[in-house]
N, CA, C and O atoms as CSV, one atom per row, in Angstrom:
chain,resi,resn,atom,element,x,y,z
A,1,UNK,N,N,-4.872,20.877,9.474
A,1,UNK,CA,C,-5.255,21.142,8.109
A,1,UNK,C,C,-4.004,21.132,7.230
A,1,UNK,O,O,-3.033,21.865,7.424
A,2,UNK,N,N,-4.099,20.371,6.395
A,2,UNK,CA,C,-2.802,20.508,4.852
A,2,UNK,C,C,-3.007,21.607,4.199
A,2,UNK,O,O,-4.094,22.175,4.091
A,3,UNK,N,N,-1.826,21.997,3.671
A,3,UNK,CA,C,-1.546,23.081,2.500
A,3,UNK,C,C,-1.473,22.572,1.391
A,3,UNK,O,O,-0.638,21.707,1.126
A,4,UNK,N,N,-2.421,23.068,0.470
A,4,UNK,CA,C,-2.199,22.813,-0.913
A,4,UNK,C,C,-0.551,22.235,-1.352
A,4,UNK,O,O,-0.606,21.617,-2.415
A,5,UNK,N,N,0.529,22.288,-0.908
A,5,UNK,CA,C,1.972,22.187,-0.991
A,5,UNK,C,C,2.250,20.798,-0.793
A,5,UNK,O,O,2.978,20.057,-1.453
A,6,UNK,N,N,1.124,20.413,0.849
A,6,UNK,CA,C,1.074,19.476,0.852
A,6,UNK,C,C,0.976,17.959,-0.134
A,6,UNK,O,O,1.805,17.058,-0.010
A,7,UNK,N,N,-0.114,17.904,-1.038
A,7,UNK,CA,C,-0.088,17.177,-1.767
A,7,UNK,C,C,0.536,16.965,-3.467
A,7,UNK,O,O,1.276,17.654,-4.169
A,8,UNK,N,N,0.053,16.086,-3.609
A,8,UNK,CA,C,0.901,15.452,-4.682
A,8,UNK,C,C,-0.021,15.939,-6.110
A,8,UNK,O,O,0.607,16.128,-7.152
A,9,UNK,N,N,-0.854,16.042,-6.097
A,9,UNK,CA,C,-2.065,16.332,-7.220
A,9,UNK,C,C,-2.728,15.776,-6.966
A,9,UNK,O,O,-2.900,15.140,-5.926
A,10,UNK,N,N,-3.520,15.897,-8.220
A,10,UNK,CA,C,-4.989,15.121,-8.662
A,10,UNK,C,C,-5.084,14.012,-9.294
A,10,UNK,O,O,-4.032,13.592,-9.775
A,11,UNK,N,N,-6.175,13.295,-9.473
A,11,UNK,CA,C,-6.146,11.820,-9.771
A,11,UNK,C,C,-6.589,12.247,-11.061
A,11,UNK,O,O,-7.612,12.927,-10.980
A,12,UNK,N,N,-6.177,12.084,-12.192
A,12,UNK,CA,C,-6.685,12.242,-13.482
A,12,UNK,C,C,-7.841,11.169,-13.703
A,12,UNK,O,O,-8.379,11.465,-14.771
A,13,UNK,N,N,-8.451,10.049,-13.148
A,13,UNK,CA,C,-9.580,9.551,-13.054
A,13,UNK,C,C,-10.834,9.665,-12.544
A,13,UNK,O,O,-11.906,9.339,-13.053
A,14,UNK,N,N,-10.517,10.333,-11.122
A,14,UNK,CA,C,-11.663,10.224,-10.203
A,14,UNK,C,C,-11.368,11.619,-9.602
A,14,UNK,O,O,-12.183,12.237,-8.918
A,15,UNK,N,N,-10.066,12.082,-9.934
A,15,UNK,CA,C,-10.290,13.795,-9.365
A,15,UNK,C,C,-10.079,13.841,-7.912
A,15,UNK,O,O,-10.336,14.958,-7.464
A,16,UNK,N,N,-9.774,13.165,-7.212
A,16,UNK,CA,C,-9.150,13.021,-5.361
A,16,UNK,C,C,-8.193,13.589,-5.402
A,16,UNK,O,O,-7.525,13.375,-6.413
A,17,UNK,N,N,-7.801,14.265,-4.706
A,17,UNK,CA,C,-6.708,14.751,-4.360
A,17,UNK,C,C,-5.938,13.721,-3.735
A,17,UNK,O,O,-6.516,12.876,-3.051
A,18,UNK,N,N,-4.251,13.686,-3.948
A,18,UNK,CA,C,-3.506,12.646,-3.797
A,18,UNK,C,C,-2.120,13.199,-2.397
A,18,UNK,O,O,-1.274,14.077,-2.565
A,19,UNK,N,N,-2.248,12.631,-1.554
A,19,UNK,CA,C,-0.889,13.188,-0.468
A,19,UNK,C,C,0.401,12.485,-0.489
A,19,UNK,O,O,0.373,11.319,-0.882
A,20,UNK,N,N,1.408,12.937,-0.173
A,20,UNK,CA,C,2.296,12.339,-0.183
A,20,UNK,C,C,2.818,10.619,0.556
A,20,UNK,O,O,3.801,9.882,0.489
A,21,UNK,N,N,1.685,10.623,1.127
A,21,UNK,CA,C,1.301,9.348,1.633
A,21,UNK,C,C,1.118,8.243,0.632
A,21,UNK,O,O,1.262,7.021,0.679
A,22,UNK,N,N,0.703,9.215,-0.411
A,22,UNK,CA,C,0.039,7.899,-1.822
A,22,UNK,C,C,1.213,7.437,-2.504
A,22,UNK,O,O,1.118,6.308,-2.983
A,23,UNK,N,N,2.749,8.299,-2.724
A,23,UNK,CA,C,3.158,8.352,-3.415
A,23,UNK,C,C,4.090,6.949,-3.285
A,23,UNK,O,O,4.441,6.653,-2.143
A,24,UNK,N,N,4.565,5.954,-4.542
A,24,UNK,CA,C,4.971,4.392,-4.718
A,24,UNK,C,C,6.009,5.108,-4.988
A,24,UNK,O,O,6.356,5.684,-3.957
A,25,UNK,N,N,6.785,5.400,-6.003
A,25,UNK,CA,C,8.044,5.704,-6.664
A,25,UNK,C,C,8.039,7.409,-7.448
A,25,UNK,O,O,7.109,8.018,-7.978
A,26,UNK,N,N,9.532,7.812,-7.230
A,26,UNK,CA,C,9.881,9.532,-7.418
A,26,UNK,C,C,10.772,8.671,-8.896
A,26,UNK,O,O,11.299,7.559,-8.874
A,27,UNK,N,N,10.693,9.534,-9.935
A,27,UNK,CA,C,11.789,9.516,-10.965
A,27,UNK,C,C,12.069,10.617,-11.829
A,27,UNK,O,O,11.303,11.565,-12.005
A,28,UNK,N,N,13.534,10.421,-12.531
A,28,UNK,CA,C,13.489,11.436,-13.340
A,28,UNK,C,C,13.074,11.376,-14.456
A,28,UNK,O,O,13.246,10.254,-14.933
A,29,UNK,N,N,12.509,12.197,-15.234
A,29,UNK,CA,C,12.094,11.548,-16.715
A,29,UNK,C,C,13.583,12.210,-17.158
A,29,UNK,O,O,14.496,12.633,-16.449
A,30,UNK,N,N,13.395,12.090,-19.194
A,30,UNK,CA,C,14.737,12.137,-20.002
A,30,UNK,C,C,15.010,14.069,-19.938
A,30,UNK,O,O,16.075,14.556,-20.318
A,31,UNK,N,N,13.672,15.062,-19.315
A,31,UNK,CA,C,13.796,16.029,-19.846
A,31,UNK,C,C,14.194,16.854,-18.141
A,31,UNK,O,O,13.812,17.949,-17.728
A,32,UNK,N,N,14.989,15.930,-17.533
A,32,UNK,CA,C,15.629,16.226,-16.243
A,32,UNK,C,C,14.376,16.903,-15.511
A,32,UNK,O,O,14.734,17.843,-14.803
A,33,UNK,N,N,13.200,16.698,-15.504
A,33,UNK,CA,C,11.768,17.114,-14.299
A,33,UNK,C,C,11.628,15.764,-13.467
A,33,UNK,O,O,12.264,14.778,-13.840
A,34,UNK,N,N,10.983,15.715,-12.589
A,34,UNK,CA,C,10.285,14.529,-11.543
A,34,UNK,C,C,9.171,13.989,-12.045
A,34,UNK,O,O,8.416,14.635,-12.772
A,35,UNK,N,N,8.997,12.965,-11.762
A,35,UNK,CA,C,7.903,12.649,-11.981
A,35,UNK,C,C,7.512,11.588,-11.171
A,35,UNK,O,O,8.416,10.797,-10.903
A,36,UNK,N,N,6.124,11.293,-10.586
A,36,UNK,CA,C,5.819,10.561,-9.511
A,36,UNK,C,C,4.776,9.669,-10.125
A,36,UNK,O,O,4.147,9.855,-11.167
A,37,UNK,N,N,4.722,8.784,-9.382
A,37,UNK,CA,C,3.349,7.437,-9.277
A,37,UNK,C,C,3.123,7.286,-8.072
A,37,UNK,O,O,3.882,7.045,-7.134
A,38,UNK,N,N,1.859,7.461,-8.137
A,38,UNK,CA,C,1.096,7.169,-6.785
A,38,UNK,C,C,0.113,6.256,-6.761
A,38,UNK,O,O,0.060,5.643,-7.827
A,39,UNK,N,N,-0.690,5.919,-5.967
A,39,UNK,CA,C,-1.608,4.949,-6.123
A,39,UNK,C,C,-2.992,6.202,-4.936
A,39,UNK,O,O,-2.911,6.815,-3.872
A,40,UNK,N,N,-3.900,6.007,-5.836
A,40,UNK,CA,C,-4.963,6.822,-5.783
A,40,UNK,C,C,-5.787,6.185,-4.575
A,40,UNK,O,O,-6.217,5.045,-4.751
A,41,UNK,N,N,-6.113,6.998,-3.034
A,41,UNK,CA,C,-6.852,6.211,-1.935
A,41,UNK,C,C,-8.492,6.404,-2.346
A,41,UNK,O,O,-9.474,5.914,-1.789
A,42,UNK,N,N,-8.444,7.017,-3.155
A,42,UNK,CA,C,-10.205,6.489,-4.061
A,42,UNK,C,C,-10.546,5.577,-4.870
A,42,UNK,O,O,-11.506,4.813,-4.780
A,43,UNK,N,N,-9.783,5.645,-5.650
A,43,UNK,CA,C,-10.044,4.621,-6.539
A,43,UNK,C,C,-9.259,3.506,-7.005
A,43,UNK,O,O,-9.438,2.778,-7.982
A,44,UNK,N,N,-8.268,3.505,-6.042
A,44,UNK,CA,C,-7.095,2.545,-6.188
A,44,UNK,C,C,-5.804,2.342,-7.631
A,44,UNK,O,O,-4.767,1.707,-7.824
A,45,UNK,N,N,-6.776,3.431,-8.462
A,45,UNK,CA,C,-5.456,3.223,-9.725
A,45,UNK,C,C,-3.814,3.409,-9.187
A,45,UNK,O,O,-3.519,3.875,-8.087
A,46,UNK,N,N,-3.008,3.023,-10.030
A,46,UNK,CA,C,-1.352,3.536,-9.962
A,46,UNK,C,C,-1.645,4.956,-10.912
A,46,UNK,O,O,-2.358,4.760,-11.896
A,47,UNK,N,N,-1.339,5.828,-10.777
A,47,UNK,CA,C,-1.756,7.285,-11.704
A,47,UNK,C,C,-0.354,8.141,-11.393
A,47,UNK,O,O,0.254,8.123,-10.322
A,48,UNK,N,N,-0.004,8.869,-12.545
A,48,UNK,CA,C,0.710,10.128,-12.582
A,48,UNK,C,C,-0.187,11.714,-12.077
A,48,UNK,O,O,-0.426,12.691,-12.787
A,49,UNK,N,N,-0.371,11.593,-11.295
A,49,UNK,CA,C,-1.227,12.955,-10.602
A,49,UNK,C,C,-0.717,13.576,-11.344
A,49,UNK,O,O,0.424,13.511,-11.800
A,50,UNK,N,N,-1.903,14.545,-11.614
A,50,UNK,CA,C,-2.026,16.364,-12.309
A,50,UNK,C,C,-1.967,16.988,-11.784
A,50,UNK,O,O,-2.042,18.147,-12.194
């Protein structure tokens, strides 16, 4: 079983929960936080999980 810690967020489209498995590219934005793109195993978008 995963821990909530485990994943990456939510799919702001379809609402799946996203694992680190999904995740394409890590970056920094300008306000020095992370920010990720993943590609969603439901619905196939590229998405910034919530």
């Amino acid at each position: 079983m995963m821990s909530d810690d485990s994943r990456l967020g939510v799919c702001p489209n379809c609402g799946h929960d996203t694992q680190p498995i999904d995740e394409l590219i890590t970056y920094e934005r300008s306000d020095s936080t992370i920010g990720v793109f993943a590609e969603c195993p439901a619905c196939g978008e590229i998405i910034d999980p919530e």
